[in-house]
C-alpha positions as CSV (number, residue, x, y, z in Angstrom):
1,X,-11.4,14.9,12.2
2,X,-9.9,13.4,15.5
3,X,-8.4,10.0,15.1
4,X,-6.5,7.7,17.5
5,X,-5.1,4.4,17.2
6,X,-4.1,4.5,21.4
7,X,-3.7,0.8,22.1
8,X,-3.4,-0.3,18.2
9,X,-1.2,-2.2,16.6
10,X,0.1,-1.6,12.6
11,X,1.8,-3.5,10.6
12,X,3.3,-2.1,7.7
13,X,4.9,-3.2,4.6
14,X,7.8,-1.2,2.7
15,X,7.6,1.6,5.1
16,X,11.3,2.6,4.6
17,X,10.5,5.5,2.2
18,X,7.8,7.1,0.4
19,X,4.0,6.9,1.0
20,X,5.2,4.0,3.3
21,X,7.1,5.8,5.2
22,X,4.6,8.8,5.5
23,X,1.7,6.4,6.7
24,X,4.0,5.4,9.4
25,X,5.1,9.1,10.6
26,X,0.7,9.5,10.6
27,X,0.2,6.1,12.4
28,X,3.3,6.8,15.2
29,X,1.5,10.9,15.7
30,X,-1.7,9.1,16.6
31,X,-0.3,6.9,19.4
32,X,0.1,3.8,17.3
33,X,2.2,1.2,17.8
34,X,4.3,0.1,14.3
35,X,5.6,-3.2,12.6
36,X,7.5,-1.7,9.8
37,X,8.2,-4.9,7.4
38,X,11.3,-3.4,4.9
39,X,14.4,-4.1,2.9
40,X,15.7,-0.7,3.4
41,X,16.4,0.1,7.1
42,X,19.5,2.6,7.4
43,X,19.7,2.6,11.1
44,X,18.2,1.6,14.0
45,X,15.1,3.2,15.0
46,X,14.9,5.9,17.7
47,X,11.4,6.3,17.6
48,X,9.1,5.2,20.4
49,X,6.8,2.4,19.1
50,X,7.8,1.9,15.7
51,X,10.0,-1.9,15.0
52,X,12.0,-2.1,11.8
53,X,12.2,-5.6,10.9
54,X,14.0,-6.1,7.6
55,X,12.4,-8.6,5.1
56,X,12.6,-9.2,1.5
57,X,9.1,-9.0,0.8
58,X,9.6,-10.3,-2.7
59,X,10.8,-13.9,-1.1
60,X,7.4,-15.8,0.2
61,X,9.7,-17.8,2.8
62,X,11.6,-14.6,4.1
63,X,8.4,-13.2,4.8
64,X,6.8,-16.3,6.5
65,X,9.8,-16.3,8.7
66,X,9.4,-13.3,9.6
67,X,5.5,-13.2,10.8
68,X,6.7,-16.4,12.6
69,X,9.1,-14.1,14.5
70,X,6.2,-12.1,15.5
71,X,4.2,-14.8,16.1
72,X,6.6,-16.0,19.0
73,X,6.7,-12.5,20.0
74,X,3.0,-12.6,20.5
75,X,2.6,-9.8,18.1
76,X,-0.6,-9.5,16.2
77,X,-1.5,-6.4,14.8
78,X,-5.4,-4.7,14.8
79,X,-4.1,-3.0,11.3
80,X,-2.4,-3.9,8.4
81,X,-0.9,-1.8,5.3
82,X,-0.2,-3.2,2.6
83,X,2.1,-0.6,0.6
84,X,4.9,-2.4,-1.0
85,X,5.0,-2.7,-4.6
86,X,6.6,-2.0,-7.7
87,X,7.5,-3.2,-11.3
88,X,10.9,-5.0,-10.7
89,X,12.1,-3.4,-14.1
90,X,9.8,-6.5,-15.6
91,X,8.9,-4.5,-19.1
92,X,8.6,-7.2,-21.8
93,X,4.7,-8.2,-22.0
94,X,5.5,-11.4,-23.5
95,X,8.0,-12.5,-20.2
96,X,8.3,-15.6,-18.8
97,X,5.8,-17.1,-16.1
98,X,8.1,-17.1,-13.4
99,X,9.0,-13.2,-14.2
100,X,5.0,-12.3,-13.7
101,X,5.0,-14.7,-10.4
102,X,7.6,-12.5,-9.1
103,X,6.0,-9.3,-9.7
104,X,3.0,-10.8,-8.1
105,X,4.8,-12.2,-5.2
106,X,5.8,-8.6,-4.5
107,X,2.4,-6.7,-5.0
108,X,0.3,-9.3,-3.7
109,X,1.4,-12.6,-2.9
110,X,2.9,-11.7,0.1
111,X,0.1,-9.4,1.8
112,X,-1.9,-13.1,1.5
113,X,0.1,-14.7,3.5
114,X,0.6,-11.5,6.0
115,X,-3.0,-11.5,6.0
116,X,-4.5,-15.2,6.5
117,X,-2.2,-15.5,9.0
118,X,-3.5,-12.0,11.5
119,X,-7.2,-12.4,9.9
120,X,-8.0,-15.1,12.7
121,X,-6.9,-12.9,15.4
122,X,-8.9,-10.1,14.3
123,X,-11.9,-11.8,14.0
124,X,-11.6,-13.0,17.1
125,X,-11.2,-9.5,18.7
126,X,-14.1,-9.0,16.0
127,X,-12.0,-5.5,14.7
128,X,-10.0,-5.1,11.9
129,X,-8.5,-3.1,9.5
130,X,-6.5,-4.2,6.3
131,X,-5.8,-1.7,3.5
132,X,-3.7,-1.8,0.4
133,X,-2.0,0.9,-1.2
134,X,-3.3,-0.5,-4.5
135,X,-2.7,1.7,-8.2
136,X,-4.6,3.8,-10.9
137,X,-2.6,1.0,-12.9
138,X,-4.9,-1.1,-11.8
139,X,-7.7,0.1,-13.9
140,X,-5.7,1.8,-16.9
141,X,-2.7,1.2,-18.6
142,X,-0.3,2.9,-16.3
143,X,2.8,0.5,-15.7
144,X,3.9,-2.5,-17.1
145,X,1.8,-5.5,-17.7
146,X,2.6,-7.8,-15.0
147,X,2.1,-4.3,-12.9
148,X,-1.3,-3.7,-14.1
149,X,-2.2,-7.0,-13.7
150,X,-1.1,-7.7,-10.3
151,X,-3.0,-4.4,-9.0
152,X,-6.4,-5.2,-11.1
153,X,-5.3,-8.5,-8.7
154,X,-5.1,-7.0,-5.0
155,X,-8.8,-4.6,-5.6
156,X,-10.7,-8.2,-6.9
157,X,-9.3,-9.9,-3.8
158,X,-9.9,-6.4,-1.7
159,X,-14.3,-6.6,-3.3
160,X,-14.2,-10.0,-2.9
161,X,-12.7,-11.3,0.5
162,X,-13.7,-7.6,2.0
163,X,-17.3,-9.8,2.0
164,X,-16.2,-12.4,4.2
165,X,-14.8,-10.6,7.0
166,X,-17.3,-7.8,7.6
167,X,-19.3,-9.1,10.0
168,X,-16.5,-9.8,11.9
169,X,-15.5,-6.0,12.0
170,X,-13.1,-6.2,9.8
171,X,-12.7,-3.8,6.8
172,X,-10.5,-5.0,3.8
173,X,-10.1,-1.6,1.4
174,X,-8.0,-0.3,-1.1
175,X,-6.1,3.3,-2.3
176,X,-5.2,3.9,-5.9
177,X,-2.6,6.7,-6.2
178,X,-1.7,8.3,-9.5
179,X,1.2,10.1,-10.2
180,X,3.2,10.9,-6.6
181,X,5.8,12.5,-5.6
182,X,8.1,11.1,-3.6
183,X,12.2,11.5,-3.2
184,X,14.0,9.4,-5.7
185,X,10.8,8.1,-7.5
186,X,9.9,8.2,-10.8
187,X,8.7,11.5,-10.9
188,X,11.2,12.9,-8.9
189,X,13.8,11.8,-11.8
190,X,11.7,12.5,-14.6
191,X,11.3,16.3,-13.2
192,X,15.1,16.3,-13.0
193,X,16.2,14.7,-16.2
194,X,13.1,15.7,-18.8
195,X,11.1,18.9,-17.0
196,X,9.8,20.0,-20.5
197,X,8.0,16.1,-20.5
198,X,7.1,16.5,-17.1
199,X,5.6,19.9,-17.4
200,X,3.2,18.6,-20.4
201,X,2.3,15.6,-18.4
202,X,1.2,17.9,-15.2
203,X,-0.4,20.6,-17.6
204,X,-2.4,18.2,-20.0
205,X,-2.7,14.8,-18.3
206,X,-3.7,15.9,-14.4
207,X,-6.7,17.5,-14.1
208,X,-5.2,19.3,-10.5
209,X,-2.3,21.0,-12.5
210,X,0.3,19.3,-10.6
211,X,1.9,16.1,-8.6
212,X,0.3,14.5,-5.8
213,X,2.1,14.4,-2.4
214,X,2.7,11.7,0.0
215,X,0.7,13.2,2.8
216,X,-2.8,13.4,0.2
217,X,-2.6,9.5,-0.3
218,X,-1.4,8.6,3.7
219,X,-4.1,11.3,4.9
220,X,-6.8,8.8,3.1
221,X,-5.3,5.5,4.2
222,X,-5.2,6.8,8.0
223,X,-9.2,7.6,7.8
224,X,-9.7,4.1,6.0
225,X,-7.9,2.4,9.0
226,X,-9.9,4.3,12.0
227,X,-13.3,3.3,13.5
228,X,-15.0,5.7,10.7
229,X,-14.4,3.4,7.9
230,X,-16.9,1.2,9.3
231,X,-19.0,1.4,6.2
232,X,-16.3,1.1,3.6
233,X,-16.4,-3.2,2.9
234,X,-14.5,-4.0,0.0
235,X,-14.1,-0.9,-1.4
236,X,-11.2,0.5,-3.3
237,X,-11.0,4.3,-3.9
238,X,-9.1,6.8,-6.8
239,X,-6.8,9.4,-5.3
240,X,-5.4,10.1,-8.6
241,X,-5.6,14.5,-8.7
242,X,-8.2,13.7,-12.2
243,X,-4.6,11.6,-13.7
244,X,-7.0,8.8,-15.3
245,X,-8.8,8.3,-18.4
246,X,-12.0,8.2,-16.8
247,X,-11.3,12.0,-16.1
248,X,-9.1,13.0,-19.3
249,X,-11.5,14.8,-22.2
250,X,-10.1,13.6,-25.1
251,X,-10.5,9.9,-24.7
């Protein structure tokens, strides 16, 4: 399947490493332009078209300043990818309010404000693409609480404002990854310090017999942010290699 984003912009968020960082190598390969919102930049970028702006997407007012930057910069993206995310080593079910806020503010708060602010400028141009790199967590218990919660959070905001926009061209959608691998994640260190654990977990639990990679979950978001998607309102789709429930025999 050919796809081009020639004459696109993308923003995306947490792009430093990862599935982040894969979706950006896809998007740059394709002629796109890139916004790459991230706390971890090493060095300064050689590559054609991509920015690095650092931002703490976990701080509300860091990332307001920063879409204010683009916004004097006349920058407004035709894409946007939601990817960061993560638990914030938050464990305890029973935490405080303000310690679910900030798990939210970093899973979802702060692709709302990244997105009311670009949404008029897409609808205008009557083309749009916004997609979240959502979780299986989001329908099973796979993380923490305030994970779980805050995922179930960004696919009920991804049905529901998805209706809003699609006459306007614009599609809101959503990926939920199960287990990936990815250097110096979770699986990468429980392969490392507990292969016996992992090993069970790959054998009984995935129904593919092994790990996902990055490439199988950015492969899906780059078809989901192309003119082909055009059917695809509100919807939020499983790329899990049969990890879930749904899939396992037992339950």
């Amino acid at each position: 399947m050919n796809i081009s984003f020639k004459n696109k912009i993308a923003l995306v968020t947490g792009g430093g490493r990862g599935i982040g960082k894969k979706i950006i190598e896809d998007l740059l390969s394709r002629d796109c332009k890139v916004i790459n919102l991230t706390r971890t930049i090493k060095k300064k970028s050689e590559k054609e078209n991509l920015i690095n702006i650092k931002c703490d997407l976990g701080n509300l007012k860091d990332v307001k300043k920063k879409i204010n930057i683009l916004k004097k910069k006349k920058i407004n993206p035709d894409i946007i990818i939601n990817n960061v995310g993560g638990n914030l080593n938050i464990t305890n079910p029973f935490s405080s309010t303000s310690e679910w806020k900030k798990v939210y503010e970093l899973n979802f708060f702060n692709s709302i404000e990244i997105n009311n602010f670009f949404i008029k400028n897409m609808q205008k141009k009557k083309w749009g693409r916004i997609c979240y790199i959502s979780s299986i967590s989001a329908l099973e218990q796979q993380g923490t609480p305030q994970y779980c919660s805050a995922k179930a959070s960004v696919n009920a905001y991804v049905r529901s404002v998805g209706r809003y926009v699609a006459k306007d061209g614009i599609i809101i959608t959503s990926v939920m990854p199960g287990a990936i691998f990815t250097e110096g994640g979770y699986w990468n260190i429980k392969k490392n310090r507990d292969f016996r654990s992992y090993k069970k977990y790959m054998t009984e639990r995935m129904a593919i017999g092994r790990i996902g990679k990055v490439d199988e979950i950015s492969n899906f978001v780059i078809f989901l942010c192309s003119e082909k998607s055009s059917f695809a309102v509100g919807s939020s789709f499983l790329v899990d290699g049969g990890q879930g429930k749904t899939f396992y025999p037992n339950i």
